[in-house]
N, C-alpha and C positions, 0 to 999 in steps of 0.2 A: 385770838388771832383774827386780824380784819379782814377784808375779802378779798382783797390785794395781795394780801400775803399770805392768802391759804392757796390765790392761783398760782403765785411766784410756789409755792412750797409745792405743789401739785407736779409744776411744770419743770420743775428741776431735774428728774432726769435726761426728758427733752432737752434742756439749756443744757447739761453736762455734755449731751453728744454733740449738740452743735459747737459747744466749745473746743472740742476735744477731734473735730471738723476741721476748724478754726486753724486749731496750731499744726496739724497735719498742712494745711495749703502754706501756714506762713514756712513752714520748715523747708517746703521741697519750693517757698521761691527763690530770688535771686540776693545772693549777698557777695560781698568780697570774700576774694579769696582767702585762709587761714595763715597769717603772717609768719612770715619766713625767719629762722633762727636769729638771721641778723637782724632782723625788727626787733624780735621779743629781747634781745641783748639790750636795743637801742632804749626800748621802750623798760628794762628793768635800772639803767643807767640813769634816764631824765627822773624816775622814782627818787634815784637816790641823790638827786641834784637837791643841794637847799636852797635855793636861789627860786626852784620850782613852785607856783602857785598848786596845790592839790586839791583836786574838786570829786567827790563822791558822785558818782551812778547809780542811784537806788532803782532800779526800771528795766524793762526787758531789753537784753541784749541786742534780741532779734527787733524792735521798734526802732529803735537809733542806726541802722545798719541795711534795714530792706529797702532792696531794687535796683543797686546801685551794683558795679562790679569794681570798684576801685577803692579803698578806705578812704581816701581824700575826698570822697565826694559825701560822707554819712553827715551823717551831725555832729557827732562827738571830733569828729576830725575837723571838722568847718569853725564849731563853738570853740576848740583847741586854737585855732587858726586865729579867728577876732579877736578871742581876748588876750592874747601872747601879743599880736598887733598893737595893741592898744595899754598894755601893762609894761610892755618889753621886757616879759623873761618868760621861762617856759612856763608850761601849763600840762600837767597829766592828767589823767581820769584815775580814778582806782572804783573800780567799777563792783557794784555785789547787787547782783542781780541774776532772777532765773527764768526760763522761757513764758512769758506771762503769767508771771505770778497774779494771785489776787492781792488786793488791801491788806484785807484778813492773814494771807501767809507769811505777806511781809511783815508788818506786824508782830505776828509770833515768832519769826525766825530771827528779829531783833537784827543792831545794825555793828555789830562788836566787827564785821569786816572795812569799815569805814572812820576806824578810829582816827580820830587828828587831823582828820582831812580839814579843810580852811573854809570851805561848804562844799551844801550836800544840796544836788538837783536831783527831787523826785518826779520819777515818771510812770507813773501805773493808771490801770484802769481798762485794759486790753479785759482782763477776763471777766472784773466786774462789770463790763457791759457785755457781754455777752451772757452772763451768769444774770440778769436783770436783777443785780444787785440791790436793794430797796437803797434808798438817800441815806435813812436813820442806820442802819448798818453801815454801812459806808461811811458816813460820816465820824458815828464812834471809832470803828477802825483803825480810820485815817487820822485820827487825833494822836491814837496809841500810838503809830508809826512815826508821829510828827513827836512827840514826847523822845521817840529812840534817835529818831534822828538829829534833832536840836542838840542831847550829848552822849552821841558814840563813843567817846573818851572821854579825856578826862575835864575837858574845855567846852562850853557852849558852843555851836556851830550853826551858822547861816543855813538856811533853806529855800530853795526854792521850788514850787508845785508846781509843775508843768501840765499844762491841760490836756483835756484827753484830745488824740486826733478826730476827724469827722470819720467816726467808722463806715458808716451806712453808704459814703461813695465807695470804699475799696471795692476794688474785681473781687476779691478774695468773701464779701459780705454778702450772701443771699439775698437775691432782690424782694422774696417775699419777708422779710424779716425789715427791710432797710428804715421804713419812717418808724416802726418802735424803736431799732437803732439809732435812729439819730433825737429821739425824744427822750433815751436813755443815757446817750451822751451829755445832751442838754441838763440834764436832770442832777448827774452828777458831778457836773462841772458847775452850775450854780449853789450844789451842798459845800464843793471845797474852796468856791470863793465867799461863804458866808460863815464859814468854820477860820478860814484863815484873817477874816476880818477880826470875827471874834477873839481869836488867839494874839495875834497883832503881834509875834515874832517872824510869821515867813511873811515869806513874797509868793503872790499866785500869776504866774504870765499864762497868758492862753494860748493857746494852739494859734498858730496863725492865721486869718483868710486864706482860703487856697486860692478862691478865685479873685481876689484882688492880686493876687501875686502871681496870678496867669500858670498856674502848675499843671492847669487840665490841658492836656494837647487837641484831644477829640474826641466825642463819646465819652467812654469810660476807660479810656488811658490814661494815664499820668506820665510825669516827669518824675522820676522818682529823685533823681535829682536836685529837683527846683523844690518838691519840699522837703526836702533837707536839707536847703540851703535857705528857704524862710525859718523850718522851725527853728535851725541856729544864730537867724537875724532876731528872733524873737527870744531868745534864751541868753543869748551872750552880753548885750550892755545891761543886763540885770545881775548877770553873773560878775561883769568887769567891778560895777557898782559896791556889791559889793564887798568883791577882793578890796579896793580899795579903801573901803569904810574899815576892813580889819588890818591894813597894813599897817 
């Protein structure tokens, strides 16, 4: 064991509470409301539409959906929004995903919820950077993950890796923690664009600029808005792409 990863194994219980911090503040923040009966009708109906493109949510619930008070405004609703624009016909989520999962759990828990879907966009990395996950871990992992994902069923399936957000600016990420934060972001988001080279079945889109896309209002608020409406300019013509390539 090298010295890096006798600190990391040292420092793990410390990483556990701060993680376990972590999803305590994401929980009690702001999300939309929990959809009304006639939604979930709406939304078990467009499922069963075969005209419908179906795209898997392998990634925390809670990441696609914080700050915002209205579902129209998340990502998944915005990305829903583009590529139904842009394909002209509907578009669902089917979503398997738990409150910041690791790599690792996803992984093991395998993606038999996501069968047949047409692709599968994964989004994880919320815990492994908090958990200062090593790159080599992670990266095998996320391999495993990418093997489940590719075939959920019984068909080969599209992927795409969504890059991690810039944690280190959230309100929610302790300021004494922020620059290992954000060199641990960095860290694993260069392991999964050099794993996805090597693989040369997915697609890797990054997280967007925030600040070219002006999401910071002042200080340390956000628009929580505005980035969920870059992360889904940045996830949707990769996603339309390629629906189209398997239509």
């Amino acid at each position: 064991m090298g010295a890096t990863e006798l600190a990391r194994w040292t420092l793990r219980p410390v990483l556990r509470l701060r993680l376990a911090w972590f999803r305590h503040l994401v929980r009690g923040g702001t999300f939309p409301p929990a959809p009304t009966a006639a939604a979930l009708r709406a939304a078990v109906e467009a499922r069963a539409d075969p005209s419908a493109d179906r795209v898997g949510w392998l990634g925390s619930p809670a990441g696609a959906r914080f700050g915002v008070l209205h579902d129209d405004l998340t990502t998944l609703a915005r990305v829903a929004s583009l590529v139904e624009a842009q394909r002209g016909r509907p578009m669902v989520w089917i979503e398997d995903g738990t409150a910041l999962l690791t790599v690792r759990d996803a992984a093991e828990k395998g993606t038999a919820a996501l069968a047949d879907v047409d692709v599968t966009v994964v989004a994880l990395g919320f815990s492994d950077v908090m958990l200062m996950t090593s790159a080599e871990a992670w990266t095998r992992d996320l391999d495993r993950l990418l093997d489940c994902a590719r075939r959920p069923g019984r068909v080969l399936t599209p992927v795409i890796v969504g890059g991690i957000p810039p944690m280190d600016r959230f309100t929610e990420t302790a300021w004494t923690g922020r620059e290992l934060i954000r060199r641990q972001v960095a860290r694993l988001d260069a392991a999964t664009a050099e794993l996805v080279r090597r693989r040369g079945d997915c697609v890797f889109v990054r997280f967007p600029d925030l600040d070219a896309g002006a999401a910071q209002v002042r200080g340390r608020l956000w628009s929580w808005s505005r980035v969920h409406q870059l992360w889904a300019a940045a996830l949707a013509p990769e996603l339309t792409r390629l629906l189209d390539e398997g239509a």
